[in-house]
C-alpha positions in Angstrom: 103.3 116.2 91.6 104.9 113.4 93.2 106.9 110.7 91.2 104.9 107.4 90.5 106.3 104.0 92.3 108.2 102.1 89.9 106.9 99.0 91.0 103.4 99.1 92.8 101.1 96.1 93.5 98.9 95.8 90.2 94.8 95.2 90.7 93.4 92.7 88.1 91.7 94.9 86.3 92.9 98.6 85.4 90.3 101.6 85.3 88.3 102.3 82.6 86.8 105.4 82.8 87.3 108.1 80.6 89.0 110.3 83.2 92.6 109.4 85.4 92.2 108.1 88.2 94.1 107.5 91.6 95.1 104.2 90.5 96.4 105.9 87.2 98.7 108.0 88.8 100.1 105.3 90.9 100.6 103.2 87.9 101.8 105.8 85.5 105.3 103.8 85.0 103.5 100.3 85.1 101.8 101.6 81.8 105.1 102.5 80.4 106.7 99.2 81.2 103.6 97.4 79.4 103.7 100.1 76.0 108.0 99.3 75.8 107.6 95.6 76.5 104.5 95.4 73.7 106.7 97.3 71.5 110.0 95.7 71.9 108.0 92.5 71.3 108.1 90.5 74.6 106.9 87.7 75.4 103.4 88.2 76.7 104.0 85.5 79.8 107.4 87.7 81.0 105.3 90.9 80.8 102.8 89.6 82.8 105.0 88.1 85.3 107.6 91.1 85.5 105.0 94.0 85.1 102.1 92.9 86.8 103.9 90.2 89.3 101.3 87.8 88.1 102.4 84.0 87.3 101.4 82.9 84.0 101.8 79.8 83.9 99.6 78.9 87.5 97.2 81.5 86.8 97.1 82.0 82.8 93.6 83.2 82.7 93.8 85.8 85.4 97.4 86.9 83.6 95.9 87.0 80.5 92.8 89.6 81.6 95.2 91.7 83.5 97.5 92.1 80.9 94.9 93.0 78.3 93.2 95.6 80.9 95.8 97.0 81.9 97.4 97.3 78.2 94.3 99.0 77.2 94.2 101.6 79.7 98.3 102.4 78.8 97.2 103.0 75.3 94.4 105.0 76.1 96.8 106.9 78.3 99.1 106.8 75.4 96.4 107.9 73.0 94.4 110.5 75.0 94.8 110.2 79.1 98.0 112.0 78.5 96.6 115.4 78.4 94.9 114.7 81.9 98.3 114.8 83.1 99.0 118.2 81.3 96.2 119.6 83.1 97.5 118.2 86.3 95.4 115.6 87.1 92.1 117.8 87.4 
């Protein structure tokens, strides 16, 4: 497998079907960067515009659902997506 981009572009919503998908894989580190920023306890703005290169404070709404989906899918990675990855992605 290769390594994830550190820092790819971030759709506003993240997947959420119940298998990984392409965009998964691509984002594997974006999830991590949301799950250590939630639980160091940043702020949600500076997650949004450090993670997901979205500007809070011009576009709150669109921040705010991108944040929230894509938080979601890291803890559903966190929670159970992770062993799609043992598997190798199949």
């Amino acid at each position: 497998m290769r390594s994830p981009p550190l820092d790819p572009r971030c759709s506003d919503l993240a997947p959420t079907v119940e298998s990984l998908t392409s965009y998964d894989k691509e984002h594997l580190v974006t999830y991590l960067r949301l799950l250590d920023a939630y639980a160091d306890g940043t702020d949600w703005q500076d997650v949004a515009s450090l993670v997901l290169h979205i500007d809070p404070r011009s576009e709150p709404e669109r921040a705010r659902s991108a944040l929230q989906s894509h938080l979601s899918r890291a803890r559903w990675m966190d929670r159970s997506g992770y062993r799609h990855l043992l598997r190798g992605f199949n």
